[in-house]
C-alpha positions in Angstrom: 0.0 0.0 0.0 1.3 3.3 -0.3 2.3 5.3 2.4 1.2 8.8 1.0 -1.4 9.5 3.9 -2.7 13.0 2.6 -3.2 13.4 -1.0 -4.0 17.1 -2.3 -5.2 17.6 -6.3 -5.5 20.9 -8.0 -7.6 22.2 -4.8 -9.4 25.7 -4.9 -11.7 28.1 -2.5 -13.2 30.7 -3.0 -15.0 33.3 -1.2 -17.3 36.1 -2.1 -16.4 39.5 -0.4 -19.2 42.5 0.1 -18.3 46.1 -0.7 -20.5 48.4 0.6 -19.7 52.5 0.7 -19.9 53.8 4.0 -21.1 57.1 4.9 -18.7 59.6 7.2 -22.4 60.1 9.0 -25.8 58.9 9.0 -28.8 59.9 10.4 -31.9 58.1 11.6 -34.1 59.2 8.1 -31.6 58.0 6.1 -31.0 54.6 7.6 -34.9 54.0 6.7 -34.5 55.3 3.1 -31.4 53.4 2.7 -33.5 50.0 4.2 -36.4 50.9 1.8 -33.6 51.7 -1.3 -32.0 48.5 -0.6 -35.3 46.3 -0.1 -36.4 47.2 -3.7 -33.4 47.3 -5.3 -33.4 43.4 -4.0 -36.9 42.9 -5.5 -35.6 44.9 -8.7 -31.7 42.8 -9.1 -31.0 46.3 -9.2 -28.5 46.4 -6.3 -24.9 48.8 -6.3 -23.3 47.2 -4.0 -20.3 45.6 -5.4 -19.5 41.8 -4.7 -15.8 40.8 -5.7 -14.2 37.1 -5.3 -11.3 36.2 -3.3 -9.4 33.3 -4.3 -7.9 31.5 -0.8 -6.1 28.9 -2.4 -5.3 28.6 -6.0 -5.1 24.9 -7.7 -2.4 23.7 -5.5 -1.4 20.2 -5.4 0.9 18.0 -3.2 1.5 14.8 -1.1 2.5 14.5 2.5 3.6 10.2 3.6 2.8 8.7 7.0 5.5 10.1 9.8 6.4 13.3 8.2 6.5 17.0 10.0 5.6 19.0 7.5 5.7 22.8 8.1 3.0 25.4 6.3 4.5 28.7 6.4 3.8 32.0 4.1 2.4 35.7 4.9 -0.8 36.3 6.8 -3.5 35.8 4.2 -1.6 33.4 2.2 -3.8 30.6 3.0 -2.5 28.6 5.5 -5.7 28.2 7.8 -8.2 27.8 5.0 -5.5 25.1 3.9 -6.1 23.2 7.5 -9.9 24.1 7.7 -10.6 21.8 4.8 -8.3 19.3 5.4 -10.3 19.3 9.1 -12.9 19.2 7.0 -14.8 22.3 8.5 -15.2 23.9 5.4 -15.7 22.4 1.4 -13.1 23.4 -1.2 -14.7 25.1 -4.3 -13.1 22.3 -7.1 -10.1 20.1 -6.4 -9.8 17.1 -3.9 -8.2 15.6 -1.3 -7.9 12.1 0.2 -7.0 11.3 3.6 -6.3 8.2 5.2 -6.9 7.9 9.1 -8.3 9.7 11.8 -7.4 13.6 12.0 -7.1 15.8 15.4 -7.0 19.4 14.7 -6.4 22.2 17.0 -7.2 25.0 14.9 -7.8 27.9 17.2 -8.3 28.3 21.1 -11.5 26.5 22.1 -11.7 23.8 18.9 -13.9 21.2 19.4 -14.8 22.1 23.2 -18.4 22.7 24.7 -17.6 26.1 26.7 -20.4 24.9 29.4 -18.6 21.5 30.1 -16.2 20.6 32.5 -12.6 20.0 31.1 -13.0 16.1 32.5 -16.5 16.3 30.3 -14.6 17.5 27.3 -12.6 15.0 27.6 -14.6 12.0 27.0 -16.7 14.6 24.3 -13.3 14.8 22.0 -12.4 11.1 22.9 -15.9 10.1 21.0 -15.7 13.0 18.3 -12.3 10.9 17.3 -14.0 7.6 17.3 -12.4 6.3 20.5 -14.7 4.0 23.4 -14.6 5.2 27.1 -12.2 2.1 27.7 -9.3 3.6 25.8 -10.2 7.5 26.6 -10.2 6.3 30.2 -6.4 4.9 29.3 -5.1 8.3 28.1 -6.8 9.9 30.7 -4.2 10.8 33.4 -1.8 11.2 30.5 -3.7 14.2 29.1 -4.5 15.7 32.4 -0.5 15.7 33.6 0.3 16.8 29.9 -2.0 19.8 30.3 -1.7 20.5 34.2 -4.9 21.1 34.9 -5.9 19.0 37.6 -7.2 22.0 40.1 -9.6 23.0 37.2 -10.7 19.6 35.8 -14.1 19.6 37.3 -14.4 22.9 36.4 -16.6 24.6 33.0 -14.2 25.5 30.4 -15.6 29.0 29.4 -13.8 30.0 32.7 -10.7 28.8 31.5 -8.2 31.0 30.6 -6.4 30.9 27.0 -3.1 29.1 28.0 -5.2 26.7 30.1 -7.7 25.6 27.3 -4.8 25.6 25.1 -2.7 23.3 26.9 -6.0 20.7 27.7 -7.0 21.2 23.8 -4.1 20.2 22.9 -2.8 17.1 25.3 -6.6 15.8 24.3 -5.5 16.3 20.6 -2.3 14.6 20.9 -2.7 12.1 23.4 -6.2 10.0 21.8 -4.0 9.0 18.8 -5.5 10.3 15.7 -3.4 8.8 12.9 -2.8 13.0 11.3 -2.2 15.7 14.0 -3.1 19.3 12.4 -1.8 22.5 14.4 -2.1 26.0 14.0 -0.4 28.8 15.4 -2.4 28.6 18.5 0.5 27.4 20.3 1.9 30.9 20.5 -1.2 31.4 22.7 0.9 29.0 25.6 4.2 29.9 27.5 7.4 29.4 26.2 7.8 26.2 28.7 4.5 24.8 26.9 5.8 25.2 23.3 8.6 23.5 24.2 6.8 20.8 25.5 4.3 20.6 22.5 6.9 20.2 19.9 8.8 17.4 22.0 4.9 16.1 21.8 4.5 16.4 18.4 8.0 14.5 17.7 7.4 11.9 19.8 3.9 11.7 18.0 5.9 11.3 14.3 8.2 8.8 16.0 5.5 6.3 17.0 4.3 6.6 12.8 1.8 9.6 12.9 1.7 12.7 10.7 1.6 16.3 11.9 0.7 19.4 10.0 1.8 22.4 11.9 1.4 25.9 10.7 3.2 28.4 12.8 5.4 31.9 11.9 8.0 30.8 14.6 10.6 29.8 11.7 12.9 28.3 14.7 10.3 26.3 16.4 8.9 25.0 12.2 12.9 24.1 11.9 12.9 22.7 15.3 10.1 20.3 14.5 9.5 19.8 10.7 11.3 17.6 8.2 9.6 19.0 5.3 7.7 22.2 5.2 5.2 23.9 2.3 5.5 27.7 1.4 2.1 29.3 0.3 2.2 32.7 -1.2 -0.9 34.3 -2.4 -3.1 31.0 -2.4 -0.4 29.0 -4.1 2.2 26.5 -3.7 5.5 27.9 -4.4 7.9 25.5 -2.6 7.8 21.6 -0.9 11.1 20.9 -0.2 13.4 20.1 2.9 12.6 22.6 5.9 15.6 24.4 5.6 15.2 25.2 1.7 11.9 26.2 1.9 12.3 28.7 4.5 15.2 29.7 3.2 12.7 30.5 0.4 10.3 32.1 2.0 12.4 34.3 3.7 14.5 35.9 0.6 11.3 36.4 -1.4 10.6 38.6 0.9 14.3 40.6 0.7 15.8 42.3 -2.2 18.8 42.2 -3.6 21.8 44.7 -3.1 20.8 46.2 0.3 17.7 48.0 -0.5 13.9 47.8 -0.3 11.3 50.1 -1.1 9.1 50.1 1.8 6.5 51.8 0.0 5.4 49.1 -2.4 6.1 46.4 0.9 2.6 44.5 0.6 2.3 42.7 4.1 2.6 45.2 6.9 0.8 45.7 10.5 0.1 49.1 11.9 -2.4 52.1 12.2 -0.2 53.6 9.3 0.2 57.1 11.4 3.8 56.6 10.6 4.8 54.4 7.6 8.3 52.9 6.9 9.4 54.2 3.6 12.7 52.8 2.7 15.5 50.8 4.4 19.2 50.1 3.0 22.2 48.2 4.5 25.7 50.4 3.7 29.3 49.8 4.6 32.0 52.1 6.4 32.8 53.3 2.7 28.8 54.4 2.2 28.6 51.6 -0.6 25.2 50.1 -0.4 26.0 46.2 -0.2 24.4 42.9 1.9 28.1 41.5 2.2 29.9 42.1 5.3 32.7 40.5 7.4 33.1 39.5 10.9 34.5 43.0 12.6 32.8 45.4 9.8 30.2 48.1 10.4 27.1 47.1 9.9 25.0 50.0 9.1 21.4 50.0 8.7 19.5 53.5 7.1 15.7 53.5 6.9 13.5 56.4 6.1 10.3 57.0 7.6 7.0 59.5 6.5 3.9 60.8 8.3 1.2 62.8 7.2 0.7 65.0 9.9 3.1 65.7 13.5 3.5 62.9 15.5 5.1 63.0 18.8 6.9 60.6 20.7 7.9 57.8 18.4 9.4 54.7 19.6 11.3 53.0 17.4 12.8 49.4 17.5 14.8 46.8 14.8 14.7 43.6 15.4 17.5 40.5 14.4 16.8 37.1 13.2 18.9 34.5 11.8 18.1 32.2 8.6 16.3 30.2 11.2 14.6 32.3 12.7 16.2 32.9 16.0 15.5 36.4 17.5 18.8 37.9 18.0 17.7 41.1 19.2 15.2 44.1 19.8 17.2 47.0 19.6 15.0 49.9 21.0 16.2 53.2 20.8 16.0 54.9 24.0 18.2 52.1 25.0 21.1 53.7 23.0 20.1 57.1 24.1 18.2 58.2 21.4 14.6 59.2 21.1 12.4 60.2 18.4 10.7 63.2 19.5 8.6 63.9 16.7 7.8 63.0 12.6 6.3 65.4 10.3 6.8 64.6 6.9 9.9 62.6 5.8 12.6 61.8 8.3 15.7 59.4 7.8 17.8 57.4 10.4 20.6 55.7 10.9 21.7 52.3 13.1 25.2 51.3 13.5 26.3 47.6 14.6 30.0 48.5 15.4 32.4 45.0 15.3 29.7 43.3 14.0 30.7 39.4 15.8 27.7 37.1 14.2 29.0 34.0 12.3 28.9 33.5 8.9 25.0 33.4 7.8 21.8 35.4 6.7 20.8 37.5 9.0 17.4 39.5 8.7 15.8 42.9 9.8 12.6 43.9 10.9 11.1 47.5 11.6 8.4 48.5 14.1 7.5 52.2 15.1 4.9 53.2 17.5 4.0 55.5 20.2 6.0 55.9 23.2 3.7 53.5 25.5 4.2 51.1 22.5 0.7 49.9 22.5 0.0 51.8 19.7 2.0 50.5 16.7 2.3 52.6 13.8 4.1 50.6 11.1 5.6 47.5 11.5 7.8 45.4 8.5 8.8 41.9 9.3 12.2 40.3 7.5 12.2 43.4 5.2 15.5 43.7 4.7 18.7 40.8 4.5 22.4 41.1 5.1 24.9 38.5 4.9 28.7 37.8 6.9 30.3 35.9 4.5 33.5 35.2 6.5 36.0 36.6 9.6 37.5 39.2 7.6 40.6 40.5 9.2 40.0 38.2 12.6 40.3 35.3 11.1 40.9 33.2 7.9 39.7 29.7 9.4 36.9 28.6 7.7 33.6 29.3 9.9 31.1 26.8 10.0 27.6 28.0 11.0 26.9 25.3 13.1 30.1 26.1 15.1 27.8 29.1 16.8 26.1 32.6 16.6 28.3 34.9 17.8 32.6 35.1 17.1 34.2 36.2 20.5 37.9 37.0 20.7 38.0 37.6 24.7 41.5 37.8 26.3 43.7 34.4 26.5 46.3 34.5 29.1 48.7 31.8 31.4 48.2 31.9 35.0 50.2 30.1 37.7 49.1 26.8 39.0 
């Protein structure tokens, strides 16, 4: 027989999405004549409001074999959750079709499959049958799930008063534990502590290891390496890359760069903010002012972005964050941390960061942007892996060859001989 477990031909959704022209303000007379309007302009077929389809997923196609990790990673809105929703089989795809062999647990988003008015020792049992199980072997995994999930205190207790990170952990021991033959995740892990998500993934490999599948969407690019052997990049609704996890993110992360040491901010699609302050333009240059991505171990790194606001803002914080090819947060350099503050944006503004003996090993290192006010709960702009760099040896430290798995960082402290 073969051992492809999830099968997925030329699939397709599609969703129709309203448009409707909002007034700045409307009173009482003209919410009835715009009720009346739009009644017999539904009587007539004679109706302006506009209806436009969105494509979620776009004829994609793959294979995923009994035992694999698989990753599915790509932007927000790339369709990574509709992806899991009809392989869960809570939604129908439009045309395509997929074939699945064996049971599948999914833990889509906080609170899947639970009855908010049961007790978590209810929900259980509910889950255990919804998978196919008989009380006999629930009763099995029972103390299993409960340890897993540390929740005895609360077991007799209605899950609606649970908090996130406590219906989290007991959705997801329930999911893992009752041995569905495919294990579907989605980023709700983030919702647990750090301690949990460590624990989950040791879950979900020990879950591969005994034959099982696992499908596990998440943006953490260290914790998809961590746990994935293969991984699937989706980019607008399509597939653009199954390949080993390392390729693939490698993948996703440069299509998301340019080339040279420059990006224009201002055409960057996938962004997060209120937009009072927008990121216009960001550039990596070397001591000479030579725009370049190659540097050595010891260079100056500097990093020039340029920001724009429509009208005065005051008291801007500012931060740049560091990630490796892996993922790995390096840093969140803030600026008041360096001593400098923002005090105020109107119009078009340009900055400058320095890394000064630059000391990362060899690799591909990425920048992110965020500005927002100075309580930073409210974010103005914020651009994720906008902008690579790369050390591409040590320079005048060192000519040894520098192997990336040797480390992250290349420290020259002080060697001396002391008396015994």
């Amino acid at each position: 027989m073969s051992d492809v477990v999830i099968r997925v031909e030329n699939l397709s959704k599609k969703y129709i999405i309203g448009h409707q022209k909002q007034e700045r303000y409307t009173a009482l007379r003209d919410v009835i004549s715009n009720g009346t309007k739009s009644f017999w302009q539904g009587l007539t077929g004679n109706n302006k409001h506009s209806r436009e389809e969105f494509w979620a997923l776009k004829d994609i196609s793959f294979e995923i074999k009994q035992g694999e990790r698989v990753g599915i990673i790509g932007r927000n809105g790339a369709g990574k959750s509709t992806l899991l929703k009809i392989l869960s089989r809570i939604t129908e795809p439009t045309s395509g079709k997929i074939s699945i062999k064996g049971k599948v647990a999914s833990l889509l988003e906080v609170g899947t499959g639970f009855h908010p008015e049961l007790t978590g020792r209810e929900n259980i049992y509910l889950n255990g049958a919804i998978l196919g199980m008989d009380k006999v072997d629930i009763k099995k995994k029972f103390d299993e799930i409960v340890a897993f999930a540390e929740v005895e205190k609360f077991l007799d207790t209605p899950v609606k008063r649970y908090s996130s990170g406590m219906y989290v952990r007991l959705a997801f021991a329930v999911a893992a534990h009752l041995e569905p033959e495919i294990l579907i995740v989605d980023e709700v892990l983030a919702v647990g502590d750090a301690q949990f998500q460590k624990k989950c993934l040791g879950k979900m490999k020990d879950v591969s290891g005994e034959g099982r599948t696992v499908l596990f969407v998440s943006h953490n690019m260290a914790a998809i390496t961590q746990l994935c052997n293969q991984a699937i990049l989706l980019v607008k609704g399509e597939v653009k890359c199954v390949d080993k996890t390392e390729k693939t993110i490698s993948q996703y992360i440069n299509s998301n760069t340019a080339s040279k040491g420059f990006v224009d901010l201002e055409k960057y699609g996938t962004r997060k903010g209120n937009k009072k302050v927008l990121f216009k333009w960001i550039r990596t240059i070397n001591i000479d002012g030579e725009q370049t991505q190659d540097f050595s171990i010891g260079e100056n790194v500097y990093i020039d972005f340029c920001m724009e606001s429509s009208t005065l803002v005051r008291s801007i914080k500012l931060s740049l964050e560091l990630r490796t090819s892996e993922g790995i947060k390096l840093c969140n350099a803030i600026d008041i941390d360096s001593g400098f503050q923002v005090e105020k944006v109107d119009g078009v503004q340009s900055y400058r960061i320095c890394f000064k003996d630059i000391r990362l090993y060899p690799d591909t290192y990425y920048v992110s942007l965020w500005a927002s006010g100075s309580d930073s709960v409210d974010a103005y702009d914020y651009v994720e892996d906008c902008l690579s760099f790369q050390i591409i040896d040590g320079g005048k430290l060192t000519m040894r060859y520098l192997p990336r798995s040797a480390g992250l960082f290349f420290f020259t402290p002080e060697w001396c001989s002391i008396q015994s």
